[in-house]
N, C-alpha and C positions, 0 to 999 in steps of 0.2 A: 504493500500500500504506500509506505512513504517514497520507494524507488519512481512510482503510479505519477506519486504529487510532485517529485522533484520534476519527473519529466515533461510535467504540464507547465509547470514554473516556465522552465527553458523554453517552451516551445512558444509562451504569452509575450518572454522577454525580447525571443527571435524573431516574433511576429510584429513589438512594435519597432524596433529596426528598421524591419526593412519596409513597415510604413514611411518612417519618418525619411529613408532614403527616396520616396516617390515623391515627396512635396516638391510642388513649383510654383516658385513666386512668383506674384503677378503684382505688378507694376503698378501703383496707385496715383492719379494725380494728387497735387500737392498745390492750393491756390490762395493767397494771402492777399484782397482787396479788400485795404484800406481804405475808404474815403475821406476826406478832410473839407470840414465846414468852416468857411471862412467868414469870420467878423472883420476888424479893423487890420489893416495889413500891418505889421511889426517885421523886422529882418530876422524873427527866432522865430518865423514860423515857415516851414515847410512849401514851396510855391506851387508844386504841383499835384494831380492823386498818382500815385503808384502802384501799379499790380503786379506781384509777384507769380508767375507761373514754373511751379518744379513739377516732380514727381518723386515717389517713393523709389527706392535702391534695393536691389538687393547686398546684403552686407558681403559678398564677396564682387559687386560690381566699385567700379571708379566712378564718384559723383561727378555729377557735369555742376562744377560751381555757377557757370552761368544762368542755370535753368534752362526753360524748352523755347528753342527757338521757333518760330513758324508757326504759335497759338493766333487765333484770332480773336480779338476781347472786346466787348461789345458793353455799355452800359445806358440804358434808359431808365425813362421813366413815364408814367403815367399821365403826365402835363406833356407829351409831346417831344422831351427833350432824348437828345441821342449825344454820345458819346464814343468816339473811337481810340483804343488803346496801340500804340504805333511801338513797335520796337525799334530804339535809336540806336543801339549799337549792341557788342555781346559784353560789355560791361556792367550794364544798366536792362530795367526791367521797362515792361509795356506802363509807360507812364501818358499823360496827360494834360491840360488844364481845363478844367471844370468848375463849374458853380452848383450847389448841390441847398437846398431847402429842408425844411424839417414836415412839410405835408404832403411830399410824392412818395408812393413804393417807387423803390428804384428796382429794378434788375438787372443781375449780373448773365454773362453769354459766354465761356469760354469753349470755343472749339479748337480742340487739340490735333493736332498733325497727325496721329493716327485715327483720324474721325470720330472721336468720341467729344461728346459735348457736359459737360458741367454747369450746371446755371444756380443762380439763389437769389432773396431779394432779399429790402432790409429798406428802414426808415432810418433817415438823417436826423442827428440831433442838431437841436438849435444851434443859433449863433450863441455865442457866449463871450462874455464882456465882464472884466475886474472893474470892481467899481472902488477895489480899497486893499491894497492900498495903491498910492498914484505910480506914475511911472517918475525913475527917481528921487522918488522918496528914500528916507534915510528911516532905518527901523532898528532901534538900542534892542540887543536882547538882554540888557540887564532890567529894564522896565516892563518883561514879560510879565511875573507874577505880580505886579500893581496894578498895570495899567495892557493887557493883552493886545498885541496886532493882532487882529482878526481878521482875516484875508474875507475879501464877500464878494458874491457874484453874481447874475442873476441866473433867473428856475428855467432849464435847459427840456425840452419835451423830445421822447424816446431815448433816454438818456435812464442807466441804470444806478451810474454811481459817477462818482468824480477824485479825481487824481489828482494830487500837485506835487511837484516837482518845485525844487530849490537849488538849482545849481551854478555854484562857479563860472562869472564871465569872464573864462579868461582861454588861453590855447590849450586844447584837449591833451597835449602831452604834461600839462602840468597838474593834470585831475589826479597825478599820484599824492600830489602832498596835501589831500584835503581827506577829509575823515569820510568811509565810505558809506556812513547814513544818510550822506545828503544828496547819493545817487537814487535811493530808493522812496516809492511811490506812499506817501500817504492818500486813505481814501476817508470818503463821507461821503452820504446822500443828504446832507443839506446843503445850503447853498451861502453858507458862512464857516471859517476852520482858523481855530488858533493854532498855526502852523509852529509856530516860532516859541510857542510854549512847548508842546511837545517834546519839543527836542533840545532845550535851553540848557538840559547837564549836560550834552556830548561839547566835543571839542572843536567847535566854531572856530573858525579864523577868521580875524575879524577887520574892518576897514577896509574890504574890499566889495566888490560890484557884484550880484548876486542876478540870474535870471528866474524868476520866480512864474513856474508856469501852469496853469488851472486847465484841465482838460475835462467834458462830457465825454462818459464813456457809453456808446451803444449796447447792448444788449448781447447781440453777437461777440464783440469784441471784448467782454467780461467773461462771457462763457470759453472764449476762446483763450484768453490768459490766463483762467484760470484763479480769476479774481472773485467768482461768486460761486454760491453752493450748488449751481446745476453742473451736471456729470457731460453736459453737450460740451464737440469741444467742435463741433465744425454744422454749419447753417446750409449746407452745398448739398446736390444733388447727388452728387459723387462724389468719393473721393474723400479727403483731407483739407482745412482749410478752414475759410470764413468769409464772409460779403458784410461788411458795417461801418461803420461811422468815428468819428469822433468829432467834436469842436473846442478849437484852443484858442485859451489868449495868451499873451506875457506881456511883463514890465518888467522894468528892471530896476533894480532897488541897492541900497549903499544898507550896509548891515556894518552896527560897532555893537561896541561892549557896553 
C-alpha cells in the first residue's frame, strides 16, 4: 500500500511538470492614458497629454524600452471633440495637445499593430485653482502649530481624492541632499490640508524656493496607483492599464524656519 501511495505521489508530481513545461505566454497590452486638465498655465505644469503604449514580456524576452510602435490612438468625446495621438519619434510616446472639460465621457481607441483594439472611457476632473496660499508667498514652519498654513483649493467634480506635492525648486540632480518625505504624496478628500504641519518634525531645509503642487485625482487613476481601497487596477477593455484624469495647479513659495 504505501509502495501504491508513493507511486501516485510521483506520478501527480510528474504530471504537474510537464504541465507547467506547456505554458505559453501570451503577450498583454500595457496602456497608461493620462489626461491633464488645464487651469491657469504655470511653467510646473506638464504642456501636453501623453499616452503610453507597451505590452506585457515575457521574462525570458528583451523589453523594447521604447514601447509599441505603429498603435493608432484615438481620443473623443461626446460634445463632438476628437483627438489624434501622433508618434514623434522612438524616444517619446503618442502625445498630444488637448483641452479636456469635466462634463464629457471621453473615450479612449487604441488599435495595436497586431489588430487588436483596447478602448475605455473616463470623466475629467475639474479645473483646479490654489486659492492659498499665493504664488511667492513666504510660509515660516516654525508658526505651524500657532498659526497653520492651510493650503485650500476649490471642490474639483469626478475627482476621488487629492495629492500634494512639496518639492524642491531647484536642479533635479540636487534632490539628493533634501530629506526624502518631501518626495512623497500627501492625500485628502477635502478641499483645505495643513501640509506644513504635518511634517514640521522632519528635517526641512530651509530659505529656499519650494514648488508646492495640488492635484485632483480621477477615479481611474486612484484605482490604478493604488491609492484607494478598490482591488481594480486597470478601466480598459483589454489588457493592462488605465484611461483618466487629473487636474493641477502650483505656486511656488519661499519656506524659513
Amino acid at each position: 500500500m504505501k509502495r501504491l501511495l508513493l507511486l501516485g505521489l510521483t506520478l501527480l508530481l510528474f504530471a504537474r511538470c510537464e504541465s507547467s513545461e506547456d505554458y505559453i505566454f501570451e503577450s498583454q497590452p500595457n496602456i497608461l492614458a493620462l489626461m491633464r486638465i488645464k487651469g491657469i498655465e504655470h511653467s510646473y505644469q506638464y504642456p501636453e497629454q501623453v499616452i503610453t503604449v507597451d505590452q506585457s514580456y515575457d521574462i525570458k524576452d528583451t523589453v523594447n524600452q521604447y514601447g509599441v510602435r505603429g498603435a493608432q490612438v484615438t481620443v473623443w468625446g461626446e460634445d463632438g471633440s476628437f483627438f489624434f495621438f501622433s508618434w514623434r519619434s522612438p524616444e517619446e510616446d503618442y502625445r498630444t495637445k488637448a483641452n479636456f472639460n469635466d462634463t464629457t465621457l471621453y473615450h479612449l481607441e487604441v488599435i495595436l499593430p497586431w489588430e487588436d483594439t483596447v478602448t475605455g472611457e473616463a470623466y475629467m476632473p475639474s479645473p483646479i485653482q490654489i486659492s492659498a496660499p499665493a504664488d511667492s508667498d513666504t510660509v515660516s514652519i516654525s508658526a505651524e502649530p500657532y498659526d497653520p498654513h492651510v493650503i485650500t483649493w476649490n471642490s474639483c467634480k469626478n475627482t476621488e481624492l487629492y495629492a500634494l506635492y512639496c518639492i524642491p525648486d531647484v536642479d533635479d540632480s540636487l534632490y539628493k541632499n533634501y530629506p526624502n518625505f518631501l518626495f512623497f504624496p500627501s492625500f485628502t478628500n477635502d478641499t483645505s490640508y495643513a501640509f506644513f504641519l504635518q511634517r514640521m518634525l522632519a528635517p526641512w531645509i530651509y530659505d529656499e524656493y519650494y514648488v508646492l503642487r495640488v492635484i485632483a485625482v480621477s477615479p481611474e487613476y486612484v484605482d490604478y496607483m493604488g491609492w484607494g481601497p478598490s482591488g481594480s487596477v486597470s478601466n480598459l477593455s483589454a489588457g493592462y492599464g488605465m484611461f483618466g484624469g487629473i487636474a493641477e495647479d502650483s505656486v511656488r513659495v519661499y519656506i524659513v524656519e
